[in-house]
N, C-alpha and C positions, 0 to 999 in steps of 0.2 A: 308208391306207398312202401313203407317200413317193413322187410319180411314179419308175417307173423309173429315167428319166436325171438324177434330180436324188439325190446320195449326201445323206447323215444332216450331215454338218457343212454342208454347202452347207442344208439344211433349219433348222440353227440358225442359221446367218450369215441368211440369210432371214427369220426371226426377230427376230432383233436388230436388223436395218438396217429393220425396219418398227416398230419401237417407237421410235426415235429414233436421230439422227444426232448424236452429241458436236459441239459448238458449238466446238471446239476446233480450236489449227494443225494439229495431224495427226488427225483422226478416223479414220482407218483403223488406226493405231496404236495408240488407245485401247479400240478393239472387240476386235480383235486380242489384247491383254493379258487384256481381259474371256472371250476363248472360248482362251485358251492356242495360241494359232497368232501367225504373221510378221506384219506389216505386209504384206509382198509376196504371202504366202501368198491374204491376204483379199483384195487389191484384184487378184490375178489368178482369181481364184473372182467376185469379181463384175463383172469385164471378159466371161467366159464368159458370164454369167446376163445381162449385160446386152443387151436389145432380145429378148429372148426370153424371160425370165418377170420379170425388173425392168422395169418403163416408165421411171420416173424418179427421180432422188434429189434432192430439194429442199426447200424451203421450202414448206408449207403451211396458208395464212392464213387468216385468221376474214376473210370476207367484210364480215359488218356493219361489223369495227374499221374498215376499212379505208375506210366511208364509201359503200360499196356497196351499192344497193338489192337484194336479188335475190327470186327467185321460181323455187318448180316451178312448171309450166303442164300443165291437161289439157286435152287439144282432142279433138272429135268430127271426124272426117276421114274423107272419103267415102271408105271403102278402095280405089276403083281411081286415086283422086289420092293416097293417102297417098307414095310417093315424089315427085312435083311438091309436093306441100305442104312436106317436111322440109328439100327441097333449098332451098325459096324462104326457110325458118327458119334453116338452118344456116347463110345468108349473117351474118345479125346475129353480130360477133364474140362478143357477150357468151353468147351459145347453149356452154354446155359441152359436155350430153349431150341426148341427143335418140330416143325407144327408142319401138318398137311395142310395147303392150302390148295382152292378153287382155280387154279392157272396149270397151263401147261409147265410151267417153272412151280411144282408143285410140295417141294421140299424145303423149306424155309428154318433155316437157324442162323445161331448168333455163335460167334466163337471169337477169344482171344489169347493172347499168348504174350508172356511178358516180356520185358525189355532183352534181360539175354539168352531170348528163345535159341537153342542153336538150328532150328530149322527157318523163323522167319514166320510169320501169317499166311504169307500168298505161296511159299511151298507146305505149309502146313497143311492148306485147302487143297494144291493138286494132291497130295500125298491123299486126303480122305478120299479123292478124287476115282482114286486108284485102288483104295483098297475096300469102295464100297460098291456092293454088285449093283448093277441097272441104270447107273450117273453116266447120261446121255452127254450132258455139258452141264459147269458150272459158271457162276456169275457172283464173283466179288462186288459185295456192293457197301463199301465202308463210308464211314460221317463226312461229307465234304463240309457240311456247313452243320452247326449244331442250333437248330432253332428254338426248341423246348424238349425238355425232359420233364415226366413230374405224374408219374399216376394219383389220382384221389377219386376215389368213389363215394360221391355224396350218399352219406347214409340217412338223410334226412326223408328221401323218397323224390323228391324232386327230379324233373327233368333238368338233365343238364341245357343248358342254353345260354345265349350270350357272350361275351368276350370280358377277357380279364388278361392283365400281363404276365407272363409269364413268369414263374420263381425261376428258375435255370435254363438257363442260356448259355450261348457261346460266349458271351462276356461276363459270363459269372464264374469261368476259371481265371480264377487273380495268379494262380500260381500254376505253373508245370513242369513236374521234375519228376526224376524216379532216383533221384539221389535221396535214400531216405537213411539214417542210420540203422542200424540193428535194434537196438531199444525202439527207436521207432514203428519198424517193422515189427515187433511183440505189439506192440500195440494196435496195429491195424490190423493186426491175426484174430486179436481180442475183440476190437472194437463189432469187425464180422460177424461176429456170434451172435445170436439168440442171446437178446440181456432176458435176465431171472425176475422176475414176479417178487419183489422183496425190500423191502423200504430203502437198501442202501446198495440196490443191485451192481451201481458199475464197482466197488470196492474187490470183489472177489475177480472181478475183469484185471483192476490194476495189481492184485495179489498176483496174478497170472503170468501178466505181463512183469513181474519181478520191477515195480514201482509203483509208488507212494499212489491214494487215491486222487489226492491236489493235483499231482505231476498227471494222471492221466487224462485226469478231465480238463485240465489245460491245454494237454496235446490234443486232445478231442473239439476244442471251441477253436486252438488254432487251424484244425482241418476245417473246420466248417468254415469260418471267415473265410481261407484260404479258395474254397471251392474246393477242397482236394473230396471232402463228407459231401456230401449233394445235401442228403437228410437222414437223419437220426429223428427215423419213425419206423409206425408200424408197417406193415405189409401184409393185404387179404385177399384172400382164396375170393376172387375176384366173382366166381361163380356162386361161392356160396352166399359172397354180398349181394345176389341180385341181378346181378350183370353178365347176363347167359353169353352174350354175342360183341365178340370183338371185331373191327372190318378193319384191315389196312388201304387206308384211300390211296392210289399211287396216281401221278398226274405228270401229263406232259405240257412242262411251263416251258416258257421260250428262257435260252439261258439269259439272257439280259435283265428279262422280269425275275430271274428264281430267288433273288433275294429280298426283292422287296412283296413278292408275293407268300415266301413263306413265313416271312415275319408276319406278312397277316393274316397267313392262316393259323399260325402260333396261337394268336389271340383269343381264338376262341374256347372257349372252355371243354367245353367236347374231349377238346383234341388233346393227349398224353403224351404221343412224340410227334415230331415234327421237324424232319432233317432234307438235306439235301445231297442226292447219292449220286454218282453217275451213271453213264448211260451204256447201252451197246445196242447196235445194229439191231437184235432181238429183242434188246429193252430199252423205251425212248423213254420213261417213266424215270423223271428227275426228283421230284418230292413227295413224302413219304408221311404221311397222315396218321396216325393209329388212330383210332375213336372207340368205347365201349359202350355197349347200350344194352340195359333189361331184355332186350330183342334186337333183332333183324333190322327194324323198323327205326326204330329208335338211332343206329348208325346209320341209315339210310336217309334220314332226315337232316341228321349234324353233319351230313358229309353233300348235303343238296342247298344246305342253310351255306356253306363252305362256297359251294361254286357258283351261288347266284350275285354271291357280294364279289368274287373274284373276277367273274365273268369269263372264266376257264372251263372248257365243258371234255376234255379231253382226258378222261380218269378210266380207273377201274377201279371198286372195293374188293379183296380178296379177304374170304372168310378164312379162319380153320376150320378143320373138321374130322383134326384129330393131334392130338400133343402125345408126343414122342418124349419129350425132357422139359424140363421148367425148372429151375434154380439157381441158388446164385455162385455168383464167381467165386473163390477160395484164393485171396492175394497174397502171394510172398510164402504159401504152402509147398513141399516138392512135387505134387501128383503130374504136373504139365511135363514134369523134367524128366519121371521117369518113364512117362508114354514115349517121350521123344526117345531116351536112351536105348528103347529096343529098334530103331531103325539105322539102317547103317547110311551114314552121310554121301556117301558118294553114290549110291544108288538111289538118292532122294533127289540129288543134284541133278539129275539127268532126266528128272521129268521137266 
């Protein structure tokens, strides 16, 4: 059911502004036609919702297009340093999310770093390695296969259930490059941002970006075609929509089946990511499930619903049970360059 203080049309504008933002001069206007309400109506319905169950409404980029190395990371962390550990991680700008999880590998984050990192991803990780107290051992564990990406939290009240295809995929990047111009780059700085609440919101985006409004939202629909945008939507405070309990389902598939069994675990609606990572002698756990659920319960069932159609019974779910960092990446920004800049390279090179 619908939280209390959030009504049924505020639950389908919710809806809609997470499936995509119209690339157009007025997108508020366009949604609006689409759900038979005002222009004024929508954008003062989600001035309300905003900072309390919407986080942001932007642009949402394919990391790889973008020339970006990234990686999950699991680290073994002596539980009474786990807070001096995440604090010492969360310094690197590129750290998105950073969560206690339920595993002896109990420090779980994401981090990237762009194409002319001068330290690289995998010495970027020993280097945190090293300079975060109680990291027993760490475990690169980056996208081998890209199955689905795509958070949506029905705000309809529904259980999620069922199978649908996925929006993005590993075949839904058309293009990969990190050869971007400079004008282009203003614009993906722009596009990143929190668009404004206001009939002709991306205009002061392409004022920014020092070009025309046509010329941006052009560059904007060719990113999306492109794959390079994933989606240009909103993004909510997942907790405050409803959805207390996230489980990463991890599973050990035989490598021969991991492709054709993670495309079908893809399928399922539940499921939000769904990739395939590799392995080590302490972690035989090849595919990588997220699921969110109102409860416990509720992923415990999308991730049982998972393994009876697979006929794979060799899983773990790992909860969080505590968020260190959460936010999004900053592309083509300096912050990565001048974290790097205060380590000296040849003592970095030697770990």
């Amino acid at each position: 059911m619908v939280s209390e203080t959030l009504d049924m049309i505020n639950g389908k504008l919710l809806n809609r502004l997470q499936k995509g933002i119209p690339l157009v001069e007025r997108p508020y206007q366009a949604i609006a036609e689409e759900l038979n309400m005002t222009e004024e109506e929508v954008m003062e319905r989600i001035k309300g919702m905003k900072g309390k169950i919407i986080r942001q409404i932007s642009a949402i980029f394919d990391t790889k297009s973008l020339g970006y190395q990234s990686s999950l990371v699991a680290a073994k962390v002596d539980p009474e340093l786990l807070d001096q550990a995440a604090e010492v991680i969360n310094q690197h700008p590129g750290v998105t999310h950073n969560y206690v999880r339920n595993h002896d590998f109990n420090l779980w984050f994401t981090i990237a770093v762009p194409a002319h990192s001068r330290l690289g991803l995998e010495r970027t990780v020993q280097l945190l390695r090293e300079l975060a107290p109680g990291v027993k051992s760490i475990r690169c564990l980056p996208t081998l296969k890209l199955f689905k990406i795509g958070v949506f939290f029905d705000m309809s009240g529904k259980v999620t259930k069922g199978k649908e295809a996925p929006a993005y995929t590993e075949v839904s990047r058309k293009q990969r490059t990190c050869d971007f111009t400079e004008a282009e780059k203003g614009m993906i700085r722009e596009l990143q941002k929190d668009l404004s609440i206001e009939s002709r919101p991306f205009s002061e985006r392409a004022e920014a970006a020092g070009v025309t409004e046509e010329e941006f939202l052009q560059t904007a629909r060719r990113f999306k075609e492109a794959g390079i945008i994933r989606r240009f939507a909103a993004v909510l405070y997942h907790r405050e929509a409803g959805f207390l309990a996230n489980g990463m389902g991890v599973w050990n598939i035989p490598a021969d089946k991991a492709e054709e069994i993670g495309c079908l675990m893809a399928s399922f609606k539940a499921v939000t990511h769904c990739y395939l990572r590799p392995t080590y002698e302490d972690w035989p756990y090849n595919i990588f499930t997220m699921v969110h659920g109102r409860n416990k319960e509720e992923c415990e069932d999308a991730l049982k619903e998972i393994e009876n159609e697979i006929g794979y019974r060799d899983r773990l779910v790992l909860y969080s049970s505590k968020q260190y960092k959460k936010e999004r990446l900053s592309y083509f920004t300096p912050e990565i360059d001048e974290w790097e800049s205060k380590f000296d390279l040849k003592m970095v090179a030697k770990l």
